[in-house]
N, C-alpha and C positions, 0 to 999 in steps of 0.2 A: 214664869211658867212658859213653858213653849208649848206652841201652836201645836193642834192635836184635832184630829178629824177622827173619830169614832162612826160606828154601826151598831144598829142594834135590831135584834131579830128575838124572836118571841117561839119559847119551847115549853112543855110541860112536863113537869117531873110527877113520881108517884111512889108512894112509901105506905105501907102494912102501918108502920111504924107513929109517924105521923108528919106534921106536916115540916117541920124544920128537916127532918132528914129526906121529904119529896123534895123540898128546895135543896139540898147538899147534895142528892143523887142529881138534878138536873144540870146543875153549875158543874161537879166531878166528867161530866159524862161531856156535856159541851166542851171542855177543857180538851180532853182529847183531841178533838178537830179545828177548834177556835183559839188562837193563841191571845193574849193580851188583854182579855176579859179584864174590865173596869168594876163594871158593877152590876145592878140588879133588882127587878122593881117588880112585887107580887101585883099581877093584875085578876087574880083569878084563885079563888079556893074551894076545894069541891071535896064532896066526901059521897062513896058508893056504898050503899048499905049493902046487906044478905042477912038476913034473919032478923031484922031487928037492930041490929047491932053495924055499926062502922067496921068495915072491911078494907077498905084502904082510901087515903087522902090520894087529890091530884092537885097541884099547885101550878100556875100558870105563870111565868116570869117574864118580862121583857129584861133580855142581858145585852149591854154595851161592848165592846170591844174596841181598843184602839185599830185604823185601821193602818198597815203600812205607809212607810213615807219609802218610794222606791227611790228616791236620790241619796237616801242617805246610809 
């Protein structure tokens, strides 16, 4: 295995829908600007009512990233 120095930074995602698709929109969405994303750890699940009823999930992630090796 080679040596690998990763980061990891903590975003929230949120979906109507529910909660696997708040984690998919935040990983799709971080992707754009983060290249090399690893993985992915739910630290946080939240749900906002309005009437009664579940209105939408927030998911809270910590995601890893490899981070550059600029010698190589």
């Amino acid at each position: 295995m080679i040596e690998q120095v990763y980061k990891q930074i903590e975003i929230t995602g949120s979906s109507r829908k529910g909660v696997q698709d708040a984690i998919e929109h935040a990983i799709s969405r971080a992707s754009k600007t983060i290249h090399q994303i690893r993985w992915f750890q739910v630290t946080d699940t939240r749900g906002y009512i309005e009437e009664a009823k579940i209105a939408y999930w927030q998911v809270t992630l910590k995601i890893g990233f490899s981070v550059d090796d600029p010698g190589a």
